[in-house]
Structures are given as structure tokens and as C-alpha cells.
N, C-alpha and C positions, 0 to 999 in steps of 0.2 A: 634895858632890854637887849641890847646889841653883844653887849658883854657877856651877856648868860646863853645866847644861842654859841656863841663862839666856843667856849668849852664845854658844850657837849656835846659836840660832835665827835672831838678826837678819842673820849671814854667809849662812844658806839661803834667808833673803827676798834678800837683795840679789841672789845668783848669778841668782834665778831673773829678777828686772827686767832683770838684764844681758842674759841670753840672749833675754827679748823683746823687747828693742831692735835686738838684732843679728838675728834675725828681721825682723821690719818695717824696718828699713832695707833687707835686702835687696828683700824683695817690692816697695818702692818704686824701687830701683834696676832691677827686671826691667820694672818697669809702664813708667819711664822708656824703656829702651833699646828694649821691643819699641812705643813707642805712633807711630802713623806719624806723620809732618810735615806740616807746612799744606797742604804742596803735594800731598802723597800720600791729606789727609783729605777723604772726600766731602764735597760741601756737606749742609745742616742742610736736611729736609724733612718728611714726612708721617713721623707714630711716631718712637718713641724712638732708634730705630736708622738715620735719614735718610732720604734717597728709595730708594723700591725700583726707579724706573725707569718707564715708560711702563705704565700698566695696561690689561693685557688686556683689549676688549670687545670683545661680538657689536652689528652698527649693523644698520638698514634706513632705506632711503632713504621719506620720506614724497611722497606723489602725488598728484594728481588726479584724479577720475571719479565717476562715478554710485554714489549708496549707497542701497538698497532697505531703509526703516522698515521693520519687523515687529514686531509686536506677538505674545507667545508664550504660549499658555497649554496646559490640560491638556483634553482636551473628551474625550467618549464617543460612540464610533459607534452611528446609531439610525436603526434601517427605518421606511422611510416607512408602510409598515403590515405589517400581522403580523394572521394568520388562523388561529386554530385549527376545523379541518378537524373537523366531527363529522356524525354520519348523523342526517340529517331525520326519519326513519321507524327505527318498532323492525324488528328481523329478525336473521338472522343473515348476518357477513360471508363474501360465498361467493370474494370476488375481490378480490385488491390487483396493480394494474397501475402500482406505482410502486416508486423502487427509495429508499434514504433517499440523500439529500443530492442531489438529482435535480432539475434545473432546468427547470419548467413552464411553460406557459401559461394563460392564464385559459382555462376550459372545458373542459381535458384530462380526459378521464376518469381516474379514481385507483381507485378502489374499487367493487364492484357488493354491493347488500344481496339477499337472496333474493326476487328480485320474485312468486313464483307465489301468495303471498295478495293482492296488490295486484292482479295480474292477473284474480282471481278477483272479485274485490272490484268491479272498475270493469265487467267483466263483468255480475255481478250488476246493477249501475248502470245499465249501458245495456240492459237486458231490461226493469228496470219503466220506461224512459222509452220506447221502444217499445211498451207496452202502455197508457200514456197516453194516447201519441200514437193509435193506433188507437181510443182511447174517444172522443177529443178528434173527429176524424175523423167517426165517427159521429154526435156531437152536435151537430158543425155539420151533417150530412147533415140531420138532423132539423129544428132550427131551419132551413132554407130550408122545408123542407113546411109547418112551422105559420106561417109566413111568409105563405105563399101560402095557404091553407087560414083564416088569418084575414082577407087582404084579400078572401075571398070570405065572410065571417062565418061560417062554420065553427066557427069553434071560440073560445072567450073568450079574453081579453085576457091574464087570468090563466094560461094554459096559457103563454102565448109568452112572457111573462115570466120563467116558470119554466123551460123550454129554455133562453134567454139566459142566466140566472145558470150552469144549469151548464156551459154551453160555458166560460163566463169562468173557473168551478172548473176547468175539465180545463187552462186557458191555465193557470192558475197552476200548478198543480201535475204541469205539463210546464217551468216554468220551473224550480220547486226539484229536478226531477228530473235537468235538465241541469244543475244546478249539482252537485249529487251524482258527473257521471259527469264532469265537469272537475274534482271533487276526487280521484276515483280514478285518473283520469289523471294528476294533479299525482304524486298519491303515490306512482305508477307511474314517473314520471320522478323520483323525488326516491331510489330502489334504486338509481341509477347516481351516485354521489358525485363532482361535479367541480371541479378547482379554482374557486374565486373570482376569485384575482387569479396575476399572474403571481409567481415568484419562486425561491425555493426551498427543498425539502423539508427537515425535520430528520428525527431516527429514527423511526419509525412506530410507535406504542402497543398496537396490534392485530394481532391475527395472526386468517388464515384459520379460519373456525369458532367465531372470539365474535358474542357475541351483543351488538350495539351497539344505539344508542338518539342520540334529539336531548337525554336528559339524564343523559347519560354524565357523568363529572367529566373524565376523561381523554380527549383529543382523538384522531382517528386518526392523525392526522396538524401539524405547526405550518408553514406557510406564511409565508417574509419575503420580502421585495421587498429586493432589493441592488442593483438596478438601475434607477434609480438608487440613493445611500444617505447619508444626512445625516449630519452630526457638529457636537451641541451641546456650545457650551464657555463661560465666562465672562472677562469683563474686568473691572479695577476701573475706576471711574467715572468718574475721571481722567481715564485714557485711552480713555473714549469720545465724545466730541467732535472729537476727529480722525476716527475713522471714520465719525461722521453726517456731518462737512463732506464728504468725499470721498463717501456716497451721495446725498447731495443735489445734489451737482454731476454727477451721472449717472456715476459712474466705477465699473467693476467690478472689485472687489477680491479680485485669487487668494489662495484659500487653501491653504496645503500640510498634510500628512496626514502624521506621524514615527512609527516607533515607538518603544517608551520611553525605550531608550538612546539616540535621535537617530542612530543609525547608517543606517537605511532610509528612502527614504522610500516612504511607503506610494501618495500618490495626490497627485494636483492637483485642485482645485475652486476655486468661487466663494462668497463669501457671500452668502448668500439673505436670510435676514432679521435682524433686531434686536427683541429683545423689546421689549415696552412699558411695563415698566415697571421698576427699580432694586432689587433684594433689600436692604431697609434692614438686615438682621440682618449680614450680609457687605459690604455697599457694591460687589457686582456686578451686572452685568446680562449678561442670556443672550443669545449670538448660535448661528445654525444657520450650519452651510455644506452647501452641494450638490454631491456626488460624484458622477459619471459611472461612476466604479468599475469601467469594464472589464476590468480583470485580476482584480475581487474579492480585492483584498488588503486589504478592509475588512471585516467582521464584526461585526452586532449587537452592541451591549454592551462592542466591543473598545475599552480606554482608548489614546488615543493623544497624542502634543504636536503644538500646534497653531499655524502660524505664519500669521500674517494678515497680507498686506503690503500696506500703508495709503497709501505713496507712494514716491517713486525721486526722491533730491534728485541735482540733475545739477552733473556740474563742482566738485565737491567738495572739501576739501582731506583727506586719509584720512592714518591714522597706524595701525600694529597696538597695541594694547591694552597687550603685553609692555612700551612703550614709556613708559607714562605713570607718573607717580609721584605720593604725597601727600606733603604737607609741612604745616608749621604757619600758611604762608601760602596753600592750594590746592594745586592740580595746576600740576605741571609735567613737566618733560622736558629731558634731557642732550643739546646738539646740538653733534655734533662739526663746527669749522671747517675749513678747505683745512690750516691746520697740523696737522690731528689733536690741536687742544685742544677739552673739553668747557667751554658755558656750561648754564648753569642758565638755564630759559628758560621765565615761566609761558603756560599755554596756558588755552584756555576748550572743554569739549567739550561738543559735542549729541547726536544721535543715537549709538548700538552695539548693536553686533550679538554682542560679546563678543570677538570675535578685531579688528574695527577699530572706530576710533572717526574721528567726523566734528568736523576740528578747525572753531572758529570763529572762534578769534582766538589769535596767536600763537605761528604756524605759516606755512609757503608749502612748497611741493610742491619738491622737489628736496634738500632739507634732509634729512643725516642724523640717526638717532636713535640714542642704545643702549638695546641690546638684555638686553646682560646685562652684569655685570659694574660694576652703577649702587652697589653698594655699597662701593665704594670710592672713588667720584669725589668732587670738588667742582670751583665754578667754576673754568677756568682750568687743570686736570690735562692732560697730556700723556699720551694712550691709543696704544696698539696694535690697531688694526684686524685682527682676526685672521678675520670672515666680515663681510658687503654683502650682505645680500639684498634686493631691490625689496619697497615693501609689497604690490605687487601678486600677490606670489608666496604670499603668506597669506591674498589674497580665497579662496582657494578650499583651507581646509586638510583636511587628510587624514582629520580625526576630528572630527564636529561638537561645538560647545561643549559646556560642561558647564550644568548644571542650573540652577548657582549664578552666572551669566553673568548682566551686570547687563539689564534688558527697555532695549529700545527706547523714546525719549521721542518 
């Protein structure tokens, strides 16, 4: 038995080599018959598997024109002044002649306090200055007789002296009396509560029948001016010597008014002024701009994005943004020639705005660019132009940049 297992083992190895041979020969003989001929094999290109053929890209043609610096930050809208509306005099509120959110003039009456103690008050006032004046009157009646009565020596010197001083007492104290009946008067006109300055109303604090006062904590009313209405905002440091050269050369610099998502814009203005001095903790400095604000789509306190535009470089050589690329050598950009082959072409950019950039070297207007489709090029590829838009056609795109859109230099 030991004998007969021993050789058959070596006859079930061999059978099994034999059958893998005649397997793999054949698989080499099907690799043979189906593999195409020189003439039928593509040439050797990009990837493992040869050229795929002309690659798909979106181009825009690069142009000429004027491109408007702007400088972009976040600033807060802020009234030129702001009034809170309180009563001069205690009393109680008998009258509100405004409504909230209600746009005024300076001097409009808003409010009336209870005038009939005031009334009584400057009343009282002008009764003891009338009975001065009547003592006043008689004391100079008097001083003329001893007057006369002593240049005929009648009567001593001392008497006339004594007349004279108190004609002088009734002068005075018809002078502190009229002051008395111009402060009841005052306070008589101060029961009609009117605005200060112009602007307009917020919610009112007070209602008909309190009892207000000038040291009330709660105003009756808050008063802002929106008309016009400023908007303070900061730059870095950097970038403020471009804007002194342009306000020293007398040029006036628009400013625009966004709201947060950049979708709206809210206003046009000017900047008015430049702080004087540099926030060392931040490395900015605070500028204002002046809103005209007619439609009042601005609002105290409201945050908006702020775009400051600094100059308008003319004749330009412009590219869209979608267009540029980094490398390990800089920026460049894939320019397809008359054949529809891309080179690889570096460029030098200056100013953006986010959607274009202002080329300044390594570029000329007319030249197409791609658009999309960059990640599978290299120099010298043969593309399919499958869209040509002008860059012109993205001066003006549908949805304003994003947030993270590189600032204007």
C-alpha cells in the first residue's frame, strides 16, 4: 500500500502542469488573433490608454477697456445726529401730535405738557411786575418834587438822596421782575414740545396722560436725521495712500452702499472724510461717506459692504478671473491658437474686482482663454471649443462676487 500511494501522486502533478499550459497557450493565442495591427492601433498619447481626442473646453475672448479700482470693506450706517425728544417742564402729557416712524421738520410741534400752571405761574409774574412798575412811577413822581423843592432849599440834601436810592431799588427790582415773567413765559412755551432738528420719528415712549418731566430716563420720543446719512467703514493701511493721492488731487470719490449678500444696492454717495489717525491695535483707519439717501434705503446702525472706487484705469487689457491659473512658476493662463491648440502662457495681474482681472503683461486683447476644462490640458493639446463668450459679456455678471473675491490693489 505505501508503494502505490507514492506514485500517484507525481502522474496528478504532472496532468495538472499539463492542463496549465494548454490553458495559457490558448489565452495567448486569443490575445494574439483579437489584438489590432499597426495600422488599425492608435497612436501613443495622454494616459495609459492613448489620446482620448481633442478636449472639451469652455474659451473667452480677453479685451480692452476701462476697469474701476474699488476698494471693498464692511462699514455701518450712522445719522448725522440723533435727538432724544424729552419735556423741559414737569406736567402732565395732554397731547401727541405725531405718529411713530413719521418724518419732521425742525420746529414741528409733537407734543403739548399741561400749560394752565405755567399759565398761572407767568400770570402771577406779570401782576407783581405791574405793581413795581406803579411804585416805580410814583418814586420818580416824588424824586422831581424834592428836586425842585431842594434847589429852592426846602428841604436837605439828605431827603433827595434818599428818594434817589429808592427810585434806583424799584429800577432793580422791576428788572428781576421782568426776568421772572420771561421765565414764565419761557416755561410757558416750553408745554409745547417741538422738534429740534429735522428727521425722523421712532416708536413713542409716552402715551397721553403720563406724567413727563426734563429728568425722565425714557425719551418721548428719538429723533434721527436720514437725510442726509453717513456710512463709517475701515481700510487697511496699505491701501490708504491711494485714496489720499486721489483726495489731494481734488478728485471725488463715489462711494456705493450693498447690502450683505451683495445682491442690492442700497445707495450712491461720496466720501467725505478720512480719519486722522491709524488704529495701531488693527492697522486700519476710519473713513465716512455722505449719503443723500433719497429713497432711505439706509438705516441707522444698518451694516452694509462698502465699495470705494479710487480710479478708472483706461484701455486696459481685461481677462475674467475663471481664466487664470497657479503654478509652481506663478500665474498663468491656457491661450488657444487659430489651430485650436493650447499654450501655457505666464501672465502678471494687477488690479480685480473678482470676476475680471487687469492683465499687465502677457496678454493682448483679442486672445482666447479657457475657461474650463484647464485640467486636463498641457502645452500644445488639441481642444474643442465647445462655447466663445466675449470677456465683455462677464463685466456685468448676474450675481455679485462672493465675499472671499480677492480686494482690489
Amino acid at each position: 500500500m505505501p508503494d502505490t500511494q507514492f506514485t500517484r501522486r507525481p502522474r496528478n502533478l504532472s496532468r495538472q502542469w499539463l492542463i496549465g499550459l494548454v490553458l495559457l497557450a490558448a489565452l495567448l493565442l486569443l490575445l494574439w488573433w483579437f489584438w489590432p495591427s499597426k495600422a488599425q492601433r492608435p497612436p501613443m498619447g495622454r494616459g495609459p490608454f492613448g489620446d482620448m481626442g481633442p478636449v472639451p473646453v469652455r474659451v473667452a475672448e480677453a479685451t480692452a477697456g476701462n476697469f474701476q479700482v474699488e476698494l471693498k470693506a464692511l462699514g455701518t450706517v450712522t445719522a448725522y445726529n440723533t435727538v432724544n425728544v424729552r419735556g423741559r417742564v414737569d406736567g402732565q402729557l395732554v397731547k401727541l401730535l405725531f405718529k411713530d416712524g413719521q418724518q419732521v421738520k425742525a420746529g414741528d410741534l409733537l407734543a403739548v405738557i399741561d400749560p394752565r400752571p405755567y399759565e398761572i405761574a407767568l400770570q402771577q409774574a406779570q401782576g407783581a411786575l405791574q405793581e413795581s412798575q406803579a411804585q416805580l412811577r410814583n418814586a420818580e413822581l416824588d424824586l422831581a418834587r424834592y428836586r425842585g423843592l431842594y434847589a429852592e432849599e426846602s428841604i436837605a440834601k439828605q431827603t433827595l438822596d434818599t428818594q434817589e436810592a429808592l427810585v434806583n431799588q424799584y429800577r432793580g427790582g422791576i428788572k428781576s421782575l421782568q426776568a421772572n415773567v420771561a421765565t414764565a413765559r419761557l416755561n410757558l412755551d416750553f408745554t409745547q414740545v417741538r422738534a429740534p432738528i429735522s428727521g425722523r420719528l421712532g416708536i413713542r415712549q409716552a402715551d397721553v396722560g403720563n406724567l413727563v418731566g426734563s429728568g425722565d430716563t425714557l425719551p418721548l420720543v428719538v429723533i434721527t436725521q436720514t437725510l442726509p446719512i453717513a456710512v463709517t467703514f475701515t481700510l487697511p493701511e496699505a491701501e490708504l495712500p491711494a485714496v489720499v493721492q486721489q483726495l489731494r488731487a481734488g478728485e471725488t470719490l463715489a462711494v456705493e452702499a450693498w447690502d450683505r449678500s451683495e445682491r442690492l444696492k442700497l445707495a450712491e454717495g461720496e466720501l467725505e472724510s478720512v480719519d486722522n489717525l491709524i488704529d495701531t491695535a488693527t492697522g486700519t483707519v476710519k473713513l465716512k461717506a455722505r449719503f443723500a439717501n433719497a429713497e432711505e434705503m439706509l438705516f441707522p446702525n444698518q451694516f452694509v459692504n462698502v465699495r470705494l472706487r479710487v480710479k478708472t484705469l483706461q484701455d486696459v487689457t481685461l481677462m475674467p478671473s475663471a481664466a487664470l491659473q497657479f503654478g509652481a512658476n506663478g500665474m498663468f493662463v491656457y491661450i488657444v491658437d487659430a489651430e485650436d491648440k493650447v499654450q501655457m502662457t505666464p501672465v502678471t495681474i494687477g488690479a480685480s474686482n473678482g470676476q475680471l482681472n487687469v492683465v499687465e503683461q502677457g496678454l493682448k486683447p483679442g486672445q482666447r482663454l479657457v475657461l474650463e476644462g484647464t485640467d486636463r490640458l498641457r502645452s500644445g493639446n488639441k481642444v474643442e471649443v465647445i462655447g466663445d463668450l466675449p470677456v465683455a459679456a462677464q463685466a456685468q455678471p448676474s450675481s455679485p462676487e462672493r465675499k472671499g473675491a480677492p480686494r482690489a490693489q
